[in-house]
Backbone as JSON Lines, residues from 0, in Angstrom:
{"i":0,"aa":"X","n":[10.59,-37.37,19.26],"ca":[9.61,-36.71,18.41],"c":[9.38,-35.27,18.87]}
{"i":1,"aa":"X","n":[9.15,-35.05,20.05],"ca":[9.1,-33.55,20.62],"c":[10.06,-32.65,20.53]}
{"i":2,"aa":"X","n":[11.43,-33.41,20.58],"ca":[12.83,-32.75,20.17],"c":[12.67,-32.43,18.47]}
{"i":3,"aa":"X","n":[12.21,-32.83,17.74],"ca":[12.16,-32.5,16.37],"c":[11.37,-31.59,15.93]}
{"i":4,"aa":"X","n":[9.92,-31.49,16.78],"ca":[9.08,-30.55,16.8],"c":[9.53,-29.1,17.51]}
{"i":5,"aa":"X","n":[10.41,-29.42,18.22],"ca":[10.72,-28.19,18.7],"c":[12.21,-27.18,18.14]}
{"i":6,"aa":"X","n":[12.8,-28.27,17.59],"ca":[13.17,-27.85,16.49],"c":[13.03,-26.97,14.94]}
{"i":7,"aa":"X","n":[11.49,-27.84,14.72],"ca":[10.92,-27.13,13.32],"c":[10.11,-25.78,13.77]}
{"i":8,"aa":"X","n":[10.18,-25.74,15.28],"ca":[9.51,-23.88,15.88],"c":[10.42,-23.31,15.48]}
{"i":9,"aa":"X","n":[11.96,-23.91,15.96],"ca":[12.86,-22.64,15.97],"c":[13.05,-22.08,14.34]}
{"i":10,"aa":"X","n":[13.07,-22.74,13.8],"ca":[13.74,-22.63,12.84],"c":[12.92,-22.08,11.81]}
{"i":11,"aa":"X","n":[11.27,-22.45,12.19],"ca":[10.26,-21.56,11.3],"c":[10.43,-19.99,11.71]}
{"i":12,"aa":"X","n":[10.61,-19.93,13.27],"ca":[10.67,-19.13,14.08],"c":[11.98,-18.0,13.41]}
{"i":13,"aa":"X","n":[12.96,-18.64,13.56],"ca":[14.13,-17.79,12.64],"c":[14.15,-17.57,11.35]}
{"i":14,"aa":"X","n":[13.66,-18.49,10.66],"ca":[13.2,-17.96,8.82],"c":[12.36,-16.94,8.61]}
{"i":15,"aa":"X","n":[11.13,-16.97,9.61],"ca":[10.33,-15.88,9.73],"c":[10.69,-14.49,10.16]}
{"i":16,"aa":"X","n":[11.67,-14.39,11.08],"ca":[12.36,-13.05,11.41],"c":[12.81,-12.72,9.88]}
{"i":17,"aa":"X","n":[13.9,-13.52,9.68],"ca":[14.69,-12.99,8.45],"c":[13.5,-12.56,7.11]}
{"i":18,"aa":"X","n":[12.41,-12.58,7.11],"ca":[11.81,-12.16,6.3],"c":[10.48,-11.36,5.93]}
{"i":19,"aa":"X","n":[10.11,-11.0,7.52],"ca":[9.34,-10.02,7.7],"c":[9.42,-8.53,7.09]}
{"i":20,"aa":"X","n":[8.52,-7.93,6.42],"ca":[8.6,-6.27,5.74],"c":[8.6,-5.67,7.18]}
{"i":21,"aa":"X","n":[8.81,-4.69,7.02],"ca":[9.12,-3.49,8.26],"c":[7.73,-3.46,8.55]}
{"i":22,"aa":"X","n":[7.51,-3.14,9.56],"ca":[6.29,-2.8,10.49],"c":[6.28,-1.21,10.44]}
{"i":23,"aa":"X","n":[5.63,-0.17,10.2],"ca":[5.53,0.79,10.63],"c":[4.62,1.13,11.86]}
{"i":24,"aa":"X","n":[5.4,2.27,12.84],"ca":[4.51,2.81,13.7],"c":[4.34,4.11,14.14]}
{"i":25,"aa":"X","n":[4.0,4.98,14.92],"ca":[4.12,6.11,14.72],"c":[4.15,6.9,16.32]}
{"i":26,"aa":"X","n":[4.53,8.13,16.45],"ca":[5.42,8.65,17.24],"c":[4.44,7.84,18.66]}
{"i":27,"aa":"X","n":[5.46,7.63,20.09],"ca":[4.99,7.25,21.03],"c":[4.27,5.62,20.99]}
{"i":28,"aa":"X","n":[4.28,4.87,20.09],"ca":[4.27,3.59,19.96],"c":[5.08,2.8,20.39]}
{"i":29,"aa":"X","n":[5.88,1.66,20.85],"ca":[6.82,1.12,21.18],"c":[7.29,0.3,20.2]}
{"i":30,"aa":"X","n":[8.28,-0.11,20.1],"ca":[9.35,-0.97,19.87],"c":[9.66,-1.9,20.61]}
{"i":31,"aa":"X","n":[9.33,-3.24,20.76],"ca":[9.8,-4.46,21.76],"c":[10.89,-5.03,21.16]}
{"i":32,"aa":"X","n":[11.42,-4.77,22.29],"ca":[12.83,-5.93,22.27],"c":[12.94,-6.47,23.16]}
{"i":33,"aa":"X","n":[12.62,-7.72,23.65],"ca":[13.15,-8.56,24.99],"c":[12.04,-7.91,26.17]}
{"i":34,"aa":"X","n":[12.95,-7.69,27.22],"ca":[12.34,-6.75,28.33],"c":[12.51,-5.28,28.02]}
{"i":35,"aa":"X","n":[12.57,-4.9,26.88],"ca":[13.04,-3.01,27.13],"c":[11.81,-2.9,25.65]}
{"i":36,"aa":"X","n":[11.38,-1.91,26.46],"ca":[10.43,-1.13,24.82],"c":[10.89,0.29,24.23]}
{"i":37,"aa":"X","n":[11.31,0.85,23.44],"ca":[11.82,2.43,22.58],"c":[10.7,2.32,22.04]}
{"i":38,"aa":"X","n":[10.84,4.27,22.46],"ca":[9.78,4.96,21.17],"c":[10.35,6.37,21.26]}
{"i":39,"aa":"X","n":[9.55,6.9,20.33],"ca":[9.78,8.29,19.91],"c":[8.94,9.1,20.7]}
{"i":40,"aa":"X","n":[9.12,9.85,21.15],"ca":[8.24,10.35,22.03],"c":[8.2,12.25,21.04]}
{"i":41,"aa":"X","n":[8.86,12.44,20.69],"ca":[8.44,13.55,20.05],"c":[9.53,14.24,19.02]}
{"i":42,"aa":"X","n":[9.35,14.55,17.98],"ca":[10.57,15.06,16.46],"c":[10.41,16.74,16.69]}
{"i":43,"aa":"X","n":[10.82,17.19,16.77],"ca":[11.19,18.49,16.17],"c":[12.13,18.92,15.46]}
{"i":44,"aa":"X","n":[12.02,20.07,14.27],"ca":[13.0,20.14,13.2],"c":[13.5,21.5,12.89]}
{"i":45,"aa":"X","n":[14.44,21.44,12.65],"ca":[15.18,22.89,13.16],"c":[16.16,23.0,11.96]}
{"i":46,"aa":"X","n":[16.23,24.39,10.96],"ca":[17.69,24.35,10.19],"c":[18.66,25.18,11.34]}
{"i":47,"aa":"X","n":[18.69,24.95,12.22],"ca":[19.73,25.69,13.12],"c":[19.9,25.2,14.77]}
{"i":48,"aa":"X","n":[20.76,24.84,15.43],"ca":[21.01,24.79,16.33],"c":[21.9,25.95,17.04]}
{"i":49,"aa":"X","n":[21.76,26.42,17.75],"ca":[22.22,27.69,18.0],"c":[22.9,28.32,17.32]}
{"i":50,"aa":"X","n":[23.89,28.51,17.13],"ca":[24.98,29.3,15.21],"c":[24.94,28.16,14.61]}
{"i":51,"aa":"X","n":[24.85,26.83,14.67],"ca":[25.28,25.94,13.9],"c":[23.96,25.92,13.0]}
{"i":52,"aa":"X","n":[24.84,25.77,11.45],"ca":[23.5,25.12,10.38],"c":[23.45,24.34,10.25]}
{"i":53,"aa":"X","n":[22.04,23.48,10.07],"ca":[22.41,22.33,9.35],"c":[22.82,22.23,7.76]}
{"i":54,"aa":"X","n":[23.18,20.96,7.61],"ca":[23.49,20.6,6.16],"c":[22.31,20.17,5.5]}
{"i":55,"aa":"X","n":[21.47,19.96,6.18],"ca":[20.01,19.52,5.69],"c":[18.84,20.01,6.64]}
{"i":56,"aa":"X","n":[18.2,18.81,7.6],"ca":[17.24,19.83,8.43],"c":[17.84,18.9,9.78]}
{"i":57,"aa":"X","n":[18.08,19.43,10.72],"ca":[18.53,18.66,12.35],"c":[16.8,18.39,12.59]}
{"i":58,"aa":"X","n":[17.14,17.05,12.41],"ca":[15.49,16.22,13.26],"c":[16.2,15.85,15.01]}
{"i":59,"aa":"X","n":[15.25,16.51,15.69],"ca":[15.74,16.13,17.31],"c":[14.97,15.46,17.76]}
{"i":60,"aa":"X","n":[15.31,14.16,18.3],"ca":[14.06,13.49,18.47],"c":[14.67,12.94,20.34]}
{"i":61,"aa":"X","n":[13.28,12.85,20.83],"ca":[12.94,12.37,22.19],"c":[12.94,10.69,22.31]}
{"i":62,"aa":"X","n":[13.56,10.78,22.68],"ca":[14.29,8.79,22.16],"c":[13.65,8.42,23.93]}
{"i":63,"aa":"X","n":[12.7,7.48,24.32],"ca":[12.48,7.03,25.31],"c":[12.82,5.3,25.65]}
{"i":64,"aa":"X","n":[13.46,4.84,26.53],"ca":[13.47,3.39,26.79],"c":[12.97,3.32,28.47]}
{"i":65,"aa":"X","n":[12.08,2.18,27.96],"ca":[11.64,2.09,29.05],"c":[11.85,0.4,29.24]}
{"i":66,"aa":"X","n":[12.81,0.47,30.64],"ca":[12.91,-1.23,31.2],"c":[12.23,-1.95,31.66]}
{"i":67,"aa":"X","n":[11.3,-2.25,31.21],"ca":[10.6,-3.62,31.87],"c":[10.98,-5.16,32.55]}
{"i":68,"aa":"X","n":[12.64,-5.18,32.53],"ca":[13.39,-6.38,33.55],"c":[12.99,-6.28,34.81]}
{"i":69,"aa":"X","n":[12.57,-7.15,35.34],"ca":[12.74,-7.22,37.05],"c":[14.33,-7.25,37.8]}
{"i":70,"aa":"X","n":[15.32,-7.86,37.74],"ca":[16.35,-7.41,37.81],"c":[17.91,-7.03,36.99]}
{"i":71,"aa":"X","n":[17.3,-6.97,35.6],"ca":[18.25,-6.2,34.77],"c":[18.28,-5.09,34.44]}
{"i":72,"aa":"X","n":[19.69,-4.22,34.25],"ca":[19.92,-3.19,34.13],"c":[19.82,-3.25,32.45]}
{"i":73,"aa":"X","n":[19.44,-1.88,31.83],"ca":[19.22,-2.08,30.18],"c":[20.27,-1.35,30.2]}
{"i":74,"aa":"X","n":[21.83,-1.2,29.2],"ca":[23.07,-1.09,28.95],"c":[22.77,-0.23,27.84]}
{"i":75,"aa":"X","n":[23.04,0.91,27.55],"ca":[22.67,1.46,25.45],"c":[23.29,2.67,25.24]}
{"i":76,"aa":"X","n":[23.72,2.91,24.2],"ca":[24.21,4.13,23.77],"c":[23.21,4.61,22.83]}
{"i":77,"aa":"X","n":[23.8,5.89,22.83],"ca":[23.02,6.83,22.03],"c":[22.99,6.31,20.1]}
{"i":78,"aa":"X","n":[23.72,5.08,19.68],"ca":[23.89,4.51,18.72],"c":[22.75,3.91,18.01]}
{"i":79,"aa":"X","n":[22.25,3.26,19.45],"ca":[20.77,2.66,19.05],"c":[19.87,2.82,18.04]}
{"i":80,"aa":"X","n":[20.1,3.77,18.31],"ca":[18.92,4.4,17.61],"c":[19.63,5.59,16.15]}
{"i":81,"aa":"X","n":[18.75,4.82,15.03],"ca":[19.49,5.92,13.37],"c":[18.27,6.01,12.9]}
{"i":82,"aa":"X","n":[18.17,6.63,11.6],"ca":[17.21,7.23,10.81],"c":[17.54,6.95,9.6]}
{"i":83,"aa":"X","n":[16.4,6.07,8.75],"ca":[16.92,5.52,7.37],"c":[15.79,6.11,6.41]}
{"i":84,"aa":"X","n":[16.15,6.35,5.22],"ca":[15.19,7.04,4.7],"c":[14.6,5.65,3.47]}
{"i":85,"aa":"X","n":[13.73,5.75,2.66],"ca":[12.81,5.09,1.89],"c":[14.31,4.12,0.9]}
{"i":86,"aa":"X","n":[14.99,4.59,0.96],"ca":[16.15,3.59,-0.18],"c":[17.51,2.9,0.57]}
{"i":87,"aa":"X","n":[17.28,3.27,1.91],"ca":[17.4,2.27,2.92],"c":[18.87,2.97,3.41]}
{"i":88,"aa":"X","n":[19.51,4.22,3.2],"ca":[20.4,5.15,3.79],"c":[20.01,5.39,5.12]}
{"i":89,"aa":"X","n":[21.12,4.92,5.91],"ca":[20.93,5.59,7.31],"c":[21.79,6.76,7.49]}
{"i":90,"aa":"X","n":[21.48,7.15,8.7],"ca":[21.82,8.56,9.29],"c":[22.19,8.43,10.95]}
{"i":91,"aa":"X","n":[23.22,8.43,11.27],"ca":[23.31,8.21,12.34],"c":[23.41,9.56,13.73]}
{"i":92,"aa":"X","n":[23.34,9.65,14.85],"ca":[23.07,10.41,16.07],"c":[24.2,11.21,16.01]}
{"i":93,"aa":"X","n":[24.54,12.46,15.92],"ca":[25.59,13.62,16.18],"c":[25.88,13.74,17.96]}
{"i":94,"aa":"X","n":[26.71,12.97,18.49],"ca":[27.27,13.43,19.65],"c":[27.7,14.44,19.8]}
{"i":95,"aa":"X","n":[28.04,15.34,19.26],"ca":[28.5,16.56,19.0],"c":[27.55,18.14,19.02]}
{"i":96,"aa":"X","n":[26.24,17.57,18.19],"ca":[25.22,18.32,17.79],"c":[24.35,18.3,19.4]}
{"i":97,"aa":"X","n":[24.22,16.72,19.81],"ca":[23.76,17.06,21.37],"c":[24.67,18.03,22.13]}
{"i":98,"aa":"X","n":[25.81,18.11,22.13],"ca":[26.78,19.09,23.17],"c":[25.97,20.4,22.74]}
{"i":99,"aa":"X","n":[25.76,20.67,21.68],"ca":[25.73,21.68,21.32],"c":[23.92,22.23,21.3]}
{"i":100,"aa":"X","n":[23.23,21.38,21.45],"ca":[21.74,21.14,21.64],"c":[21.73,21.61,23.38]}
{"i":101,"aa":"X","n":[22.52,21.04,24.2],"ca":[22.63,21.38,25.67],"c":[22.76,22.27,25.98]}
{"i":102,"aa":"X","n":[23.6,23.32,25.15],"ca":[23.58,24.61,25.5],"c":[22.44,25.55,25.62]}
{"i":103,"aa":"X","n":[21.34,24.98,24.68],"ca":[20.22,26.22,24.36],"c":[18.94,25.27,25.31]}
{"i":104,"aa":"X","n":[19.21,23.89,25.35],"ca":[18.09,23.11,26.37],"c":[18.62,22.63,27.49]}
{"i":105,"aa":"X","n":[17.54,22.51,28.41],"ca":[18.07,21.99,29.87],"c":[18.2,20.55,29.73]}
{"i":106,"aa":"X","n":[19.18,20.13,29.21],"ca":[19.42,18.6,29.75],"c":[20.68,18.27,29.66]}
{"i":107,"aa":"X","n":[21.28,17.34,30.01],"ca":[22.71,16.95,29.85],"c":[22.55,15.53,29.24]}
{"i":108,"aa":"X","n":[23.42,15.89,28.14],"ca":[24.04,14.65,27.58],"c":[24.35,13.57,27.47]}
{"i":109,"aa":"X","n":[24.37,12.69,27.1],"ca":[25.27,11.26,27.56],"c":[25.45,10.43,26.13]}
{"i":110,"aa":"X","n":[26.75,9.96,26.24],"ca":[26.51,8.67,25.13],"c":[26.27,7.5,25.54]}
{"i":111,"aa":"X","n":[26.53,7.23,26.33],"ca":[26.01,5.86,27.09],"c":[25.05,6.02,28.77]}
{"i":112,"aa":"X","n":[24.25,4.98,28.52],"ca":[23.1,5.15,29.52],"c":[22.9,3.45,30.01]}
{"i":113,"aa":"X","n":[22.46,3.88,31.15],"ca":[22.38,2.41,32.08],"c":[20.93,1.93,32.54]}
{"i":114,"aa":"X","n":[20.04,2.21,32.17],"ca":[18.54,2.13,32.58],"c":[18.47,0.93,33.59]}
{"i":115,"aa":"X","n":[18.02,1.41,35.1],"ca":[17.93,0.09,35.9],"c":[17.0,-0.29,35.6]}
{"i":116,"aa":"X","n":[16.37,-1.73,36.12],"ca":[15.22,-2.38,36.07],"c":[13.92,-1.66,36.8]}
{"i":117,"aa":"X","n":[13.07,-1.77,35.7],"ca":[11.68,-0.9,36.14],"c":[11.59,0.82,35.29]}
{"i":118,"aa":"X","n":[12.6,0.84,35.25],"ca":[12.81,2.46,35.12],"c":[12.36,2.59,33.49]}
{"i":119,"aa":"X","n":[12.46,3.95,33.48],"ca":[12.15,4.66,32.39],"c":[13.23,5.65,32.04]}
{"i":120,"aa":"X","n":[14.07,5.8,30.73],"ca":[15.12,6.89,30.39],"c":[15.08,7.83,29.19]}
{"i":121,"aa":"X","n":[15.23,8.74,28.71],"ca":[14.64,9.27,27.46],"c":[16.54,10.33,27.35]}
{"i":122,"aa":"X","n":[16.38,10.2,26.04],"ca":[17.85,11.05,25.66],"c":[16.95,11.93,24.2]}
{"i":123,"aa":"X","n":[17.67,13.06,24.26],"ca":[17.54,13.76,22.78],"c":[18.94,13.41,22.36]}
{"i":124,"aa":"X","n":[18.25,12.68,20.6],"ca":[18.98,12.33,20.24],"c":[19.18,13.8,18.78]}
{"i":125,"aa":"X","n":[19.89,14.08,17.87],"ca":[20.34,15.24,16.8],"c":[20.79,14.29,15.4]}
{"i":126,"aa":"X","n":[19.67,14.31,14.18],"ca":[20.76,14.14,13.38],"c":[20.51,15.0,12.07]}
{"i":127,"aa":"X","n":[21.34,14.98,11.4],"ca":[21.3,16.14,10.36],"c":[21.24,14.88,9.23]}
{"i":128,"aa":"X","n":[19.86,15.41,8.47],"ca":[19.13,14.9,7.24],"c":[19.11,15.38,6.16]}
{"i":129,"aa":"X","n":[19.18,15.21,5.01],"ca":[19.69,15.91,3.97],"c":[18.42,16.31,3.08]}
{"i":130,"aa":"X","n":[17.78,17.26,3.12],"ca":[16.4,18.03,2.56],"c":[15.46,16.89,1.68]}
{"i":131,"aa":"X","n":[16.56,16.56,0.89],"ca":[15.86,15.43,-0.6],"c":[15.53,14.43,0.24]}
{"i":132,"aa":"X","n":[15.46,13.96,1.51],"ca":[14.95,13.18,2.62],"c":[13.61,13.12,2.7]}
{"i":133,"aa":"X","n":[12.71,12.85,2.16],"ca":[11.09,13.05,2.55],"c":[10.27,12.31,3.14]}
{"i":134,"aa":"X","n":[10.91,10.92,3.57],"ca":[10.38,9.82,4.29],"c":[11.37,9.37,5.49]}
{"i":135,"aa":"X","n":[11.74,9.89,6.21],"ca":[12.71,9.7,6.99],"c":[12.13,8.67,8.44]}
{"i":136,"aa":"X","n":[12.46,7.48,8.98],"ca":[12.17,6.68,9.64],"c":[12.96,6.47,10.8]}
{"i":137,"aa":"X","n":[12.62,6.29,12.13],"ca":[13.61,5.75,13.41],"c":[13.74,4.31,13.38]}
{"i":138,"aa":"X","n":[14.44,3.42,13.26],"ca":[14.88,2.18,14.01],"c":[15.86,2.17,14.58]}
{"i":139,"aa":"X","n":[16.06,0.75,15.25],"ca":[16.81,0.7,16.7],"c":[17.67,-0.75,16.24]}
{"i":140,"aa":"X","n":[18.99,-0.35,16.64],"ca":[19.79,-1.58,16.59],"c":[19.98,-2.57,18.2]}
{"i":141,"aa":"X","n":[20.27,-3.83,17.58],"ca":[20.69,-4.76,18.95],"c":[20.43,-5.95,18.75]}
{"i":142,"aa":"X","n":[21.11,-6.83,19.73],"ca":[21.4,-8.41,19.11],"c":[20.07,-9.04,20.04]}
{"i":143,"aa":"X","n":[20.48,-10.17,19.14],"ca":[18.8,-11.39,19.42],"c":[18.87,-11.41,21.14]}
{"i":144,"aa":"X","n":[17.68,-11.44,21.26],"ca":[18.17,-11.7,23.14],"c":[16.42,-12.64,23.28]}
{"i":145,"aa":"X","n":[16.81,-13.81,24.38],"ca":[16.15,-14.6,24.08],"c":[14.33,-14.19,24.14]}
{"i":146,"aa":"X","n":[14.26,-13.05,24.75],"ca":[12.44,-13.06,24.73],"c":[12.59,-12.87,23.25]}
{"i":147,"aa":"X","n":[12.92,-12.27,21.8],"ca":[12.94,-12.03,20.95],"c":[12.73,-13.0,20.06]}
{"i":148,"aa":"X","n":[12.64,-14.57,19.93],"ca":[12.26,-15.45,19.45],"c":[11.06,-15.62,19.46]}
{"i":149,"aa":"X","n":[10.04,-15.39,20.61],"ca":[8.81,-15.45,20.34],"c":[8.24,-14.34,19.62]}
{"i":150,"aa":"X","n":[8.79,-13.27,19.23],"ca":[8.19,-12.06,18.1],"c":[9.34,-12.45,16.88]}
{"i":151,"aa":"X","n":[9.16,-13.58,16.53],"ca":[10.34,-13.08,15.58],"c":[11.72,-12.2,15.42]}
{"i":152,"aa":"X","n":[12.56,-11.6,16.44],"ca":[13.29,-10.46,16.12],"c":[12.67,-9.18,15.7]}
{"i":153,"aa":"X","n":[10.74,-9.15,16.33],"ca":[10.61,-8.05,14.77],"c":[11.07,-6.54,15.89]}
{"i":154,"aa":"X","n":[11.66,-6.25,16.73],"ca":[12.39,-4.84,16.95],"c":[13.13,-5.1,15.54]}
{"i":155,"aa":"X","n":[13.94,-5.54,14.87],"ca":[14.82,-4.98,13.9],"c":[14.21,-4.87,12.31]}
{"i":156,"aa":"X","n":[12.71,-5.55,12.47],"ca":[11.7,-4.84,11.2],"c":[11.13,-3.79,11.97]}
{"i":157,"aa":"X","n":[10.9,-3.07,12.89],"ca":[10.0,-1.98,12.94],"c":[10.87,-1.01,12.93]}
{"i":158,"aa":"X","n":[9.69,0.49,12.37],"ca":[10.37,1.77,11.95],"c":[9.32,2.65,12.41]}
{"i":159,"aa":"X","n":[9.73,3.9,13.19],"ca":[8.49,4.85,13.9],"c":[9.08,6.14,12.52]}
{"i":160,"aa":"X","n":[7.75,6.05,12.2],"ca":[7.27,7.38,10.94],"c":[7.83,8.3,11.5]}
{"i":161,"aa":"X","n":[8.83,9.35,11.03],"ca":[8.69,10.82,11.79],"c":[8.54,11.73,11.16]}
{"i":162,"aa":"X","n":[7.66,11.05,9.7],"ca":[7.14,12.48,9.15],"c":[5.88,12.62,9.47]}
């Protein structure tokens, strides 16, 4: 009997992910996933990166993860994280536009990042948005990992406002 009951958790438990509306939140809020929380820590918007134009407006955003594992390392690329606007178009991170973001700011680059346990990591991430964009949103990709059953999966309904 307890095996059946614990059964009808999971499974309310997984119907309910699959059908949650997006959560909105707004800059410096977190994002839970498992042991690691993302947020936005700050947008700025630029039609220019040093000679380069944009094709729309370059939103640069302060992408923070912070690990909360006791002994896991958090594994992530700069992929993680896209920008979808109100009709559900994403926009994904310019590796390229960061090279080129490094030149005029002090930081260095990376596409992939290793966050040890405890720690805290933040990347500027670059993507070029196309003007007719007026609701433009951050979410974060990544697979079920088991603390994520007790929130539903909802890291993959939430979206941080960055207008």
């Amino acid at each position: 009997m307890k095996i059946k009951i614990l059964y009808l958790f999971f499974a309310i438990t997984l119907f309910s992910s699959c059908s949650k509306e997006d959560k909105v939140i707004s800059l410096k809020e977190n994002i839970h996933h498992d042991d690691f929380e993302y947020s936005v820590q700050s947008v700025e918007k630029s039609d220019s990166i040093a000679a380069i134009k944009a094709k729309g407006t370059f939103y640069i955003v302060t992408f923070r993860v912070e690990n909360k594992a006791k002994r896991v390392n958090h594994e992530w690329e700069n992929s993680i994280a896209y920008i979808v606007d109100k009709d559900g178009k994403e926009y994904e991170n310019s590796n390229e536009l960061q090279n080129d973001l490094a030149k005029i700011k002090l930081f260095v680059p990376k596409v992939k990042h290793n966050t040890p346990a405890g720690e805290t990591e933040s990347a500027l991430l670059v993507f070029d948005i196309p003007n007719d964009v007026k609701e433009p949103f951050l979410k974060v990709r990544g697979s079920f990992l088991m603390g994520d059953m007790f929130d539903g999966n909802r890291f993959k309904n939430t979206k941080v406002k960055l207008f």
